[in-house]
N, C-alpha and C positions, 0 to 999 in steps of 0.2 A: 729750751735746751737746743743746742747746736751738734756738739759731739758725741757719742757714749759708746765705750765699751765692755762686754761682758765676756768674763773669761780669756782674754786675749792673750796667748801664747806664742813665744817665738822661738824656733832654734837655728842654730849656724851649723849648719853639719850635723854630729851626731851630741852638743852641748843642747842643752837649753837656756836659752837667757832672760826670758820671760815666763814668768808663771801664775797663770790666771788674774791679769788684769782686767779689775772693774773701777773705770774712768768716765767722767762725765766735766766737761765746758761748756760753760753758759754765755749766748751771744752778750754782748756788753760788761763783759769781765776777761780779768787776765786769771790763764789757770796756771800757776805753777808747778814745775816739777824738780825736786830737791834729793838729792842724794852725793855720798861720793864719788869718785871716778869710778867708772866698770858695773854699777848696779842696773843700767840698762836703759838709762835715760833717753837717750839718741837715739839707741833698739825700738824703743817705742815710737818716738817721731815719725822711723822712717818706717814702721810695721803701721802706721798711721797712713803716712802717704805713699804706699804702696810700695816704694823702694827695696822694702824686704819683704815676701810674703811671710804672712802668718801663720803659724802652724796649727791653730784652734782658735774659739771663741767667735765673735762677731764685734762687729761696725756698723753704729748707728749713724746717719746724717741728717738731719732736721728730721727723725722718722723714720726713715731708709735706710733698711737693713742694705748692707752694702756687701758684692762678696768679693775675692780675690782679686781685687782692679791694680791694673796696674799704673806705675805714677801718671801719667797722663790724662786717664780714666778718674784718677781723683784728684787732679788739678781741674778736670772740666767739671768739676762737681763743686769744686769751690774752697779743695785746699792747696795752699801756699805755703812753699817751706824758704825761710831763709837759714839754709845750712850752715853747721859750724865749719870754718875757714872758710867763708861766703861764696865761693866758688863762680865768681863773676869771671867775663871772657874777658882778660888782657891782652889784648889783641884789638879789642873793640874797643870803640869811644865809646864815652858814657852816653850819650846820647842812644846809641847801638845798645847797649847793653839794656838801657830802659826798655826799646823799642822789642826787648826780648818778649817783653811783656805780653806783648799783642799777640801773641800765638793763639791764642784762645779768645778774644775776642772777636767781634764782627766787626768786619772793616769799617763801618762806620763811629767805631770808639777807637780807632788807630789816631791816635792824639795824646802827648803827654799832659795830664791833668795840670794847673797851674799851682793845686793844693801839693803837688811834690816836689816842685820849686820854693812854695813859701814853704814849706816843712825842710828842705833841705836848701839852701840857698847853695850851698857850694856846688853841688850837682850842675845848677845852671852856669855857673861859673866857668866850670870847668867841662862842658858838655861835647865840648873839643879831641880833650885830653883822651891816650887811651883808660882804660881802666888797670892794668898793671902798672901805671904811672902814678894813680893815688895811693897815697900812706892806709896805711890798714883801715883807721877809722874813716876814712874815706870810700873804702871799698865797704864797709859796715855799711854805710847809710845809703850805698847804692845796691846794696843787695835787698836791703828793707825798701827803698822805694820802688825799684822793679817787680817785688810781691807786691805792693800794694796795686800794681798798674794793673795785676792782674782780678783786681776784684772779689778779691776773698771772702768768702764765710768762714773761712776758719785759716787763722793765720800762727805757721806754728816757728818760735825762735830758738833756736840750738846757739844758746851761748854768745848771743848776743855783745856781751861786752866783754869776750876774750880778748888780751891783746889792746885795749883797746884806751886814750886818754880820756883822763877825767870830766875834760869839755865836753867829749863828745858822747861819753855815758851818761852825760846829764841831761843832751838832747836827745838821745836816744831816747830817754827814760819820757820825754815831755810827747817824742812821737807815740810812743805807746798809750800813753796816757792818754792823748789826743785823740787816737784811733777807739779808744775803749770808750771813752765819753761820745763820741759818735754813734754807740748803737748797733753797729750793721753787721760786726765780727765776733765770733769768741777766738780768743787769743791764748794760745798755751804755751807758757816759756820755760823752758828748759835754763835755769844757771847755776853757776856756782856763788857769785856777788851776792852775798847772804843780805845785806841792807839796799843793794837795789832791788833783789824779787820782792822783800817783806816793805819794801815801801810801795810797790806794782800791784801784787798779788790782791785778788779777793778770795782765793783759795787756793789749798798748797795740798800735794800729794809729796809723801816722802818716798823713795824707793830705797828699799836694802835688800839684795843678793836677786834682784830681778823679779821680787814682789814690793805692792805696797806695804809698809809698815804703819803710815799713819796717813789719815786725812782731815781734811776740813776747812770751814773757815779761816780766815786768817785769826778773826778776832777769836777763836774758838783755841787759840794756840797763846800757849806763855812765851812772849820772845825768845827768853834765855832759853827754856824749854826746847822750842823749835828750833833753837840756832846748836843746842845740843844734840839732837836728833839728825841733825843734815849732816855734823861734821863727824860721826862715828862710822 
């Protein structure tokens, strides 16, 4: 086990938008998370990476009750978020923007790995270029390999292939794969792309009105079943 939460609640003001989430990712798997717009999917990410505090429950980490840390505090703990509309510096070269990376390392892993060039070959390509000069899915895959520079245990995707061409949702989909057949993450993705999660996924959380309504297995789900349960 990598992640778990018990109870996990969130509110904005005086709403609530989460209520009692019990979640759990497992290192060398993708966890998904499925629902409509507005059931809290995101909420949870960022009540995840501390971006929002949470109003109840607990955060487990390999073990480690974890308490009100804020993003930073659980970026040096080992989670990575690549945000929906990826929120890379266009201003910076790509280059720059990797080298974001390294905040949280010791100077002596200040080095762009070579595995993020062969996983992203345009990156190097364009490593010149600023970052508000590449096309979305460009900016996609450099926001995923800057999480990755940071060395994750827990690597979490908000919508991943919004926006995004079919070429490069398909390498998107071969990096995640890659990353999970590696061992060393659990990975929890948040989308809407019902046949790319259920083709990712080794387990799926449904969310509706800011609870789960269903979990499990992938294989534990009848396709149609579960493609009728995301989309209500």
């Amino acid at each position: 086990m990598m992640i778990r939460t018990n109870g996990l609640t969130l509110h904005y003001g005086g709403s609530q938008i989460l209520h009692g989430i019990d979640f759990e990712a497992k290192v060398g798997e993708v966890t998904c998370i499925m629902g409509t717009n507005g059931v809290g999917k995101t909420s949870f990410l960022k009540a995840l990476a501390g971006s929002h505090p949470r109003s109840g429950g607990t955060v487990e980490l390999a073990g480690e009750s974890l308490g009100r840390l804020p993003p930073q505090d659980m970026a040096r703990r080992g989670l990575a978020v690549v945000p929906q509309g990826r929120m890379i510096f266009p201003l910076l070269t790509v280059r720059e923007n990797l080298e974001t990376g390294f905040a949280l390392l010791p100077r002596s892993d200040h080095k762009i790995p070579n595995e993020i060039y062969d996983l992203f070959p345009v990156l190097k390509a364009m490593s010149a270029r600023r970052g508000g000069d590449l096309s979305g899915g460009q900016q996609q895959q450099l926001a995923i390999a800057r999480a990755m520079i940071m060395r994750p245990r827990v690597l979490l995707l908000d919508e991943p292939t919004e926006g995004i061409q079919p070429s490069i949702i398909q390498q998107i989909g071969r990096v995640i794969e890659y990353l999970k057949d590696r061992g060393d993450m659990a990975i929890i993705l948040v989308e809407q792309y019902f046949d790319f999660a259920y083709g990712l996924a080794d387990q799926f959380y449904v969310f509706r009105r800011g609870a789960v309504s269903a979990s499990g297995s992938t294989g534990s789900f009848d396709k149609a079943v579960l493609r009728a349960e995301v989309s209500v």
